[in-house]
N, CA, C and O atoms as a GROMACS GRO file, in nm:
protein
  360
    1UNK      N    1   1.261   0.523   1.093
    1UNK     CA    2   1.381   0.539   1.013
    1UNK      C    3   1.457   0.408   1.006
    1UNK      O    4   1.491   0.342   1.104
    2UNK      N    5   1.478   0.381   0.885
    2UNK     CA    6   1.603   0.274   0.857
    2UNK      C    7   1.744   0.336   0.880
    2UNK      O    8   1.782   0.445   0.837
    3UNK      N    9   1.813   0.247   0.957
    3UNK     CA   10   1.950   0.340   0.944
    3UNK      C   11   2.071   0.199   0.975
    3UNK      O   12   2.035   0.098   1.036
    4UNK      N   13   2.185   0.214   0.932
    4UNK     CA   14   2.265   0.122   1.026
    4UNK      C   15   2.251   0.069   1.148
    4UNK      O   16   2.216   0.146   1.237
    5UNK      N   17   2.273  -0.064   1.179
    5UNK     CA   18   2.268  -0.103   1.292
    5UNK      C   19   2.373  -0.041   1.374
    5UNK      O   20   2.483   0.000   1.337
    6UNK      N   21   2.305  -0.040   1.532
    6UNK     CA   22   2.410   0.026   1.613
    6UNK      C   23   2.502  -0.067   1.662
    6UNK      O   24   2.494  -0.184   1.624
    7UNK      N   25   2.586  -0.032   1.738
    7UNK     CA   26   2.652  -0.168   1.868
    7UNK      C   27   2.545  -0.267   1.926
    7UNK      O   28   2.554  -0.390   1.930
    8UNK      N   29   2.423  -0.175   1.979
    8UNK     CA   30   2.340  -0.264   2.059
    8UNK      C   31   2.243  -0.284   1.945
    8UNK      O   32   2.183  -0.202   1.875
    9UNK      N   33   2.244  -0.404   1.947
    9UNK     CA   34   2.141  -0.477   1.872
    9UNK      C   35   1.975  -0.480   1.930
    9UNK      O   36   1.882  -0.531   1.867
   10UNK      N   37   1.967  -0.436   2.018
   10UNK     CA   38   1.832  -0.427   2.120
   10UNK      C   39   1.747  -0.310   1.989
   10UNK      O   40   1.644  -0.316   1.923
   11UNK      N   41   1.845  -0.226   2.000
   11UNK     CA   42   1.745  -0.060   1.930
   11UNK      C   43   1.694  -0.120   1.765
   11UNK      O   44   1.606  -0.069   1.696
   12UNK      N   45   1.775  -0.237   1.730
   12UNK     CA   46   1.727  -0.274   1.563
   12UNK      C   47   1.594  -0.386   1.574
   12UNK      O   48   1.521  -0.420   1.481
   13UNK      N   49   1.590  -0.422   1.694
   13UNK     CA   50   1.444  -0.555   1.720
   13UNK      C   51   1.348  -0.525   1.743
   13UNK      O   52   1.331  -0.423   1.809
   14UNK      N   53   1.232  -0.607   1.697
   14UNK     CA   54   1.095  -0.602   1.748
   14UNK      C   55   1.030  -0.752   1.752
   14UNK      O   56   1.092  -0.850   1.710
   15UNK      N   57   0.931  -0.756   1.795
   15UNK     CA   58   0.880  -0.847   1.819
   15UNK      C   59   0.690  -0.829   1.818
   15UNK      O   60   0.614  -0.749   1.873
   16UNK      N   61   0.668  -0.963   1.715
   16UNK     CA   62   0.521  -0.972   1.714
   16UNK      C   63   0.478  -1.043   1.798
   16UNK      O   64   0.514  -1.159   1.818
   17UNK      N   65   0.362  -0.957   1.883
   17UNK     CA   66   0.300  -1.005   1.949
   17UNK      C   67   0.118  -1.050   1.949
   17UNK      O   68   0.018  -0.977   1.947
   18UNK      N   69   0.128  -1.159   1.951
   18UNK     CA   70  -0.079  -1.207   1.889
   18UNK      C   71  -0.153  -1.100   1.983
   18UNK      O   72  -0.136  -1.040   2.089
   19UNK      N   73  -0.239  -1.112   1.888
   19UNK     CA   74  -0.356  -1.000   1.995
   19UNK      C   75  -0.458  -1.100   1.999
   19UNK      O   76  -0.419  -1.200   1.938
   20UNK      N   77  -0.595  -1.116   2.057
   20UNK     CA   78  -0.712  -1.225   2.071
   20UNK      C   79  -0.799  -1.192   1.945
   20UNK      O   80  -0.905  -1.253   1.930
   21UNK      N   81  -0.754  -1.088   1.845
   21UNK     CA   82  -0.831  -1.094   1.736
   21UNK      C   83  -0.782  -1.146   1.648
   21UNK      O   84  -0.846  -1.142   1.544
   22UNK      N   85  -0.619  -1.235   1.648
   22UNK     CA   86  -0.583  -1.273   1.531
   22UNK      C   87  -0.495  -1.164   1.452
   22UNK      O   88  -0.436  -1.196   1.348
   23UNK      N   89  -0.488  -1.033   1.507
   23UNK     CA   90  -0.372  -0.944   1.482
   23UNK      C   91  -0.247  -0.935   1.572
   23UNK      O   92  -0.220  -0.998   1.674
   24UNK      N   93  -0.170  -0.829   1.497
   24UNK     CA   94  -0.074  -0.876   1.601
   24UNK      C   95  -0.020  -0.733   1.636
   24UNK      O   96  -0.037  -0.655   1.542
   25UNK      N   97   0.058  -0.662   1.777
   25UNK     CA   98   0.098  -0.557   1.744
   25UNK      C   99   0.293  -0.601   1.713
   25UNK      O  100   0.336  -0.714   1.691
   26UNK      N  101   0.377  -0.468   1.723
   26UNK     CA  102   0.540  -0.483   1.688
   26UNK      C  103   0.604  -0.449   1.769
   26UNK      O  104   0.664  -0.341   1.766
   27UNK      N  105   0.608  -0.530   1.862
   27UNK     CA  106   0.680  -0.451   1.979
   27UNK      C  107   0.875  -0.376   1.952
   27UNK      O  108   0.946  -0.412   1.858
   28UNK      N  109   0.915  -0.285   2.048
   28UNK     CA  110   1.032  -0.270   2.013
   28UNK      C  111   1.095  -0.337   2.136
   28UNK      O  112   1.049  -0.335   2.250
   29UNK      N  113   1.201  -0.394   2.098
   29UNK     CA  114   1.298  -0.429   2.222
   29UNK      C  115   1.339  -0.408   2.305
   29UNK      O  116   1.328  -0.458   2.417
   30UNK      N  117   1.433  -0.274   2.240
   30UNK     CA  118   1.486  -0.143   2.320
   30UNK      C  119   1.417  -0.033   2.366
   30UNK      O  120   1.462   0.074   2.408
   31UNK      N  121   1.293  -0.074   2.353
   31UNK     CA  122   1.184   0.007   2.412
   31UNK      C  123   1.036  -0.070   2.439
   31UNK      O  124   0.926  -0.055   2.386
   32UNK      N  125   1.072  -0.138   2.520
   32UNK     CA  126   0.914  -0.223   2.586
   32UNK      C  127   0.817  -0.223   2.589
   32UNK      O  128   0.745  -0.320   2.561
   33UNK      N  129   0.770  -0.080   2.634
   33UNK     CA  130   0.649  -0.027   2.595
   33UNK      C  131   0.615   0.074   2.564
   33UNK      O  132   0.545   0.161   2.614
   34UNK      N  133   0.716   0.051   2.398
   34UNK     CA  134   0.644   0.148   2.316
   34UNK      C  135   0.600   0.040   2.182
   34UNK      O  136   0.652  -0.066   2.218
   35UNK      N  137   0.548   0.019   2.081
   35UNK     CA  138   0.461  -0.063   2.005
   35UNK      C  139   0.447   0.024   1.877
   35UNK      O  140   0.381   0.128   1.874
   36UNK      N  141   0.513  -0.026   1.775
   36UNK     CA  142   0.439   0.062   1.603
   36UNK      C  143   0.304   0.068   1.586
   36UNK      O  144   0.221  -0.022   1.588
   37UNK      N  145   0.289   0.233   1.564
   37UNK     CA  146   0.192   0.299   1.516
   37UNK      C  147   0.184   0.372   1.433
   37UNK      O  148   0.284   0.441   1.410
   38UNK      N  149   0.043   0.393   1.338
   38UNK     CA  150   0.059   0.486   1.219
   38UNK      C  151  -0.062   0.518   1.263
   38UNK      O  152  -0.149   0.460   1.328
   39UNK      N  153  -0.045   0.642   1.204
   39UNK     CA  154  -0.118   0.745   1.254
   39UNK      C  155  -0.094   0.818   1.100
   39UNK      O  156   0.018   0.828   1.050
   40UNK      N  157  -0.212   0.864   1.037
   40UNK     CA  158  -0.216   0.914   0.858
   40UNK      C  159  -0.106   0.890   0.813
   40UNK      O  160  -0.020   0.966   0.769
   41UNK      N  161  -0.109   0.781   0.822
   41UNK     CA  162   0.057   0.727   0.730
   41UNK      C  163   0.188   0.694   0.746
   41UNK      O  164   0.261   0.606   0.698
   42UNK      N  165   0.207   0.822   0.857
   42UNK     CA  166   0.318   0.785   0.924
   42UNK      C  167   0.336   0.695   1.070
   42UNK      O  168   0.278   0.704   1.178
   43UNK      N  169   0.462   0.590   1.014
   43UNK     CA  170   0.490   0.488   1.077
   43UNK      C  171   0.572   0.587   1.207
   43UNK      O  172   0.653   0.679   1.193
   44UNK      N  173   0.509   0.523   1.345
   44UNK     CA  174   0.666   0.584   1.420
   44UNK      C  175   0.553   0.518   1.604
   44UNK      O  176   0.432   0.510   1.624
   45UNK      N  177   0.687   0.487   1.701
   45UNK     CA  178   0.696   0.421   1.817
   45UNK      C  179   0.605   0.511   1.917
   45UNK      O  180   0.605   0.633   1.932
   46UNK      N  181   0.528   0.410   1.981
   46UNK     CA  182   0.412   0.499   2.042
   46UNK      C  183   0.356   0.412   2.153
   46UNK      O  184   0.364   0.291   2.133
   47UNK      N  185   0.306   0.450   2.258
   47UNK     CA  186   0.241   0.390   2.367
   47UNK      C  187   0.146   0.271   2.292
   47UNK      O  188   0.158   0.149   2.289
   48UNK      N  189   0.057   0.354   2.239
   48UNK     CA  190  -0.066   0.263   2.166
   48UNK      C  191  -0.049   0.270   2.046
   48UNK      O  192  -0.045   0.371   1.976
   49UNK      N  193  -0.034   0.100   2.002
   49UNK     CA  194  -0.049   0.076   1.863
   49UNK      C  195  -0.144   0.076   1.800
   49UNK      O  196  -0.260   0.115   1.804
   50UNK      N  197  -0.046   0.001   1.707
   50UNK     CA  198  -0.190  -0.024   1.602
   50UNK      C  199  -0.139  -0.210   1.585
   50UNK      O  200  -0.055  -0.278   1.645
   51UNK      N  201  -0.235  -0.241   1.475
   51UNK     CA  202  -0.285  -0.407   1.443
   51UNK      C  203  -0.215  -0.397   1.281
   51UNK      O  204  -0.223  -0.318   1.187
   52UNK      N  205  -0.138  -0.532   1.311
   52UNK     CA  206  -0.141  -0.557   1.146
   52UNK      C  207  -0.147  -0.746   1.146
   52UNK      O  208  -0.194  -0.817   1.235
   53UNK      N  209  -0.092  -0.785   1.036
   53UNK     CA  210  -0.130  -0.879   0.982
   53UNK      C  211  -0.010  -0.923   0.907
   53UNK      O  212   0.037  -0.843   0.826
   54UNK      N  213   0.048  -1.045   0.923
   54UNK     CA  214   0.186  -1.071   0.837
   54UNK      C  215   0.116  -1.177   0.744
   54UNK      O  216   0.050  -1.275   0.780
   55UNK      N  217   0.153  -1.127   0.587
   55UNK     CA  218   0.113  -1.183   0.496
   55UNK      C  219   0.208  -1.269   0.423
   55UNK      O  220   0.293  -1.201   0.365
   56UNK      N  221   0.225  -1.410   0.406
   56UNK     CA  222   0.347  -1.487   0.363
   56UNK      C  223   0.328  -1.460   0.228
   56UNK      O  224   0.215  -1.488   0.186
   57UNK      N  225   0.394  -1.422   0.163
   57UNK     CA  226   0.449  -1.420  -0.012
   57UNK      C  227   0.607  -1.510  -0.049
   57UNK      O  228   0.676  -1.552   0.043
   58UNK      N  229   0.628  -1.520  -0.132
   58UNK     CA  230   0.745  -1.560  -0.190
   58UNK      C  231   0.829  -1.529  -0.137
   58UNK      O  232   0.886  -1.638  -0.124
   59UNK      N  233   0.915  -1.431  -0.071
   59UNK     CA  234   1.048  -1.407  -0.065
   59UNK      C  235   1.030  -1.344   0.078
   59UNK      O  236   1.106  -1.252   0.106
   60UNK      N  237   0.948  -1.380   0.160
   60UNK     CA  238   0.908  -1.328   0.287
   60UNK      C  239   0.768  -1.287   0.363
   60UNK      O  240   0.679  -1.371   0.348
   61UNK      N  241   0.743  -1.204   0.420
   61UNK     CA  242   0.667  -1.111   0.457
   61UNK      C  243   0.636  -0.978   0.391
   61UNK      O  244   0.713  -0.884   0.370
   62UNK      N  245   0.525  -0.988   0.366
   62UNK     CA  246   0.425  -0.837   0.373
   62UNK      C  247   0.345  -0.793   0.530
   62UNK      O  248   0.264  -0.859   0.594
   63UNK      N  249   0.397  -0.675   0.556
   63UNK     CA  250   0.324  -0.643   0.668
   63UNK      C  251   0.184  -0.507   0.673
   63UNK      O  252   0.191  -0.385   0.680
   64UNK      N  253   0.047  -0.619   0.662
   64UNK     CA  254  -0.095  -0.561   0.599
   64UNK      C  255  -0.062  -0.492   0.751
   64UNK      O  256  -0.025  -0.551   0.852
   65UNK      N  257  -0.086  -0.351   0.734
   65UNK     CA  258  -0.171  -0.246   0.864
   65UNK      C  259  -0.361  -0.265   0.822
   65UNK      O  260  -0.430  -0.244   0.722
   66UNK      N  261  -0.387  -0.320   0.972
   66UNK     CA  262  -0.509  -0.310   0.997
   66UNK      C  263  -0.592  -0.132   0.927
   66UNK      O  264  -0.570  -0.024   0.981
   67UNK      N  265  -0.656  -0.145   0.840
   67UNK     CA  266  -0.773  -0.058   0.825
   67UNK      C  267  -0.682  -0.023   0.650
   67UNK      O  268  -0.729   0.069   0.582
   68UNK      N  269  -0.582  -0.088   0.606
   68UNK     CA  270  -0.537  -0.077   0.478
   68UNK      C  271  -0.402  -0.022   0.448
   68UNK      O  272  -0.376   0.097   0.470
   69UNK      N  273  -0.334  -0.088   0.409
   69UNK     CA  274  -0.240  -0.038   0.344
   69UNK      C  275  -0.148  -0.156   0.377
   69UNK      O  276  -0.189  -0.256   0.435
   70UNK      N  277  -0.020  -0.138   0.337
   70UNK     CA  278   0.152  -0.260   0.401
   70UNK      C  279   0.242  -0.122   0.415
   70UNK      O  280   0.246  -0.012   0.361
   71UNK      N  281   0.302  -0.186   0.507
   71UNK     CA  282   0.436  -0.123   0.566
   71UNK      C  283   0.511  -0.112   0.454
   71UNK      O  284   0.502  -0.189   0.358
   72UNK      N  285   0.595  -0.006   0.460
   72UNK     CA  286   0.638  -0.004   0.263
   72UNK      C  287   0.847   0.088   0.308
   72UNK      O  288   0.881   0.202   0.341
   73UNK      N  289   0.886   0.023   0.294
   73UNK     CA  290   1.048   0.083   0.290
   73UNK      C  291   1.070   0.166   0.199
   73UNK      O  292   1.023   0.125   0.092
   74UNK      N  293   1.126   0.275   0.190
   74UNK     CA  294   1.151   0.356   0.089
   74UNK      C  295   1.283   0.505   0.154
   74UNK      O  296   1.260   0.610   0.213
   75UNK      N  297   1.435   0.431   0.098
   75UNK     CA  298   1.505   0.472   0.156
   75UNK      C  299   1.560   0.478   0.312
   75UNK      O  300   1.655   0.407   0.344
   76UNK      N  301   1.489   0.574   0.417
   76UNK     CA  302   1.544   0.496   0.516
   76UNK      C  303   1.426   0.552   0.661
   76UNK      O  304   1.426   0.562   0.783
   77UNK      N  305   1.324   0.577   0.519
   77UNK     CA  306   1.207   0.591   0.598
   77UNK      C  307   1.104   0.441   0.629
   77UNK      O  308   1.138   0.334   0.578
   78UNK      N  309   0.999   0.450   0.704
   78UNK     CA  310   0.897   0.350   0.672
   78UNK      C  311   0.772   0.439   0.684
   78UNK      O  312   0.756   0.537   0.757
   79UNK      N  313   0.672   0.374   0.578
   79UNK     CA  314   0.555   0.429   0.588
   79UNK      C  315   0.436   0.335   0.554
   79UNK      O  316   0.450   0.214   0.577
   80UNK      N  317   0.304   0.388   0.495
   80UNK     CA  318   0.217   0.310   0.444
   80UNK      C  319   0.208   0.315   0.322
   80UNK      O  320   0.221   0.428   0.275
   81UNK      N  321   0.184   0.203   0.223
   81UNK     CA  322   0.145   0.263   0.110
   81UNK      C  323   0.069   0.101   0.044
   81UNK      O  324   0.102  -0.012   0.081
   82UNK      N  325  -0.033   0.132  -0.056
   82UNK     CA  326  -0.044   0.058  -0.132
   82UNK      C  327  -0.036  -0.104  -0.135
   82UNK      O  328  -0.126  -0.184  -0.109
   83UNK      N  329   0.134  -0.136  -0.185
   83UNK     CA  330   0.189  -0.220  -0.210
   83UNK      C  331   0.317  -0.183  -0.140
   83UNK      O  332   0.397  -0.094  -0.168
   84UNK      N  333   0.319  -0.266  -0.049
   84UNK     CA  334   0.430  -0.299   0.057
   84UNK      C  335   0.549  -0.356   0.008
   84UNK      O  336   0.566  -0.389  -0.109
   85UNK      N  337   0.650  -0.370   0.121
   85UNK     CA  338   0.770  -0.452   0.125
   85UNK      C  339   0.770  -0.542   0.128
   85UNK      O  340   0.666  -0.572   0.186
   86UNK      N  341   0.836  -0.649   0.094
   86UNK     CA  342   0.861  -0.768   0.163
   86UNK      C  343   0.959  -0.783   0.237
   86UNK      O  344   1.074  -0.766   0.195
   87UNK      N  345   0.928  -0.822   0.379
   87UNK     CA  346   1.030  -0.865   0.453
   87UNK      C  347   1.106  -0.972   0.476
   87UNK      O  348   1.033  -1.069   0.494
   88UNK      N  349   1.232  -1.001   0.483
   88UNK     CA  350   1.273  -1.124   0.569
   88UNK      C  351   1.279  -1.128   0.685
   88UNK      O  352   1.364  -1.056   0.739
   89UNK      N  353   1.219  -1.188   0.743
   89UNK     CA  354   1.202  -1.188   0.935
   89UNK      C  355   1.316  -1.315   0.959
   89UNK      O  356   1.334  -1.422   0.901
   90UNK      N  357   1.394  -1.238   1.092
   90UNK     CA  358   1.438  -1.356   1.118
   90UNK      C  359   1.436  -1.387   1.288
   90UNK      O  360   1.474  -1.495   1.332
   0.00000   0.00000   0.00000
């Protein structure tokens, strides 16, 4: 879920981390070890991830999920689809 940021800025971060294949998983901040996973589509925080791939485009990031698809915003969900978001990472 997209939603307003809270007070603690910890619960809005993640962090990519390389894997030895050249993927990477998303870690959460405010939750250490838990890591984004999709599972038929749906995006959501889980022991074991999954792999993606940050793709540079024009106005940021696309984030490829390993086995197909980009991370895709839509309202204040996240999911998979198609043709992804672009992100600004900062």
């Amino acid at each position: 879920m997209v939603e307003r940021a809270p007070r603690d800025l910890a619960a809005t971060q993640f962090r990519f981390e390389a894997q030895a294949d050249g993927t990477e998983v998303i870690r959460s901040v405010d939750h250490p070890t838990k890591v984004l996973a999709v599972d038929a589509g749906v995006v959501k925080l889980d022991a074991a991830g999954s792999s993606f791939r940050r793709e540079t485009v024009r106005n940021g990031v696309k984030i490829a999920v390993a086995g197909g698809g980009y991370l895709k915003q839509s309202g204040a969900a996240i999911s998979v689809a198609p043709a992804g978001t672009v992100f600004r990472l900062s």
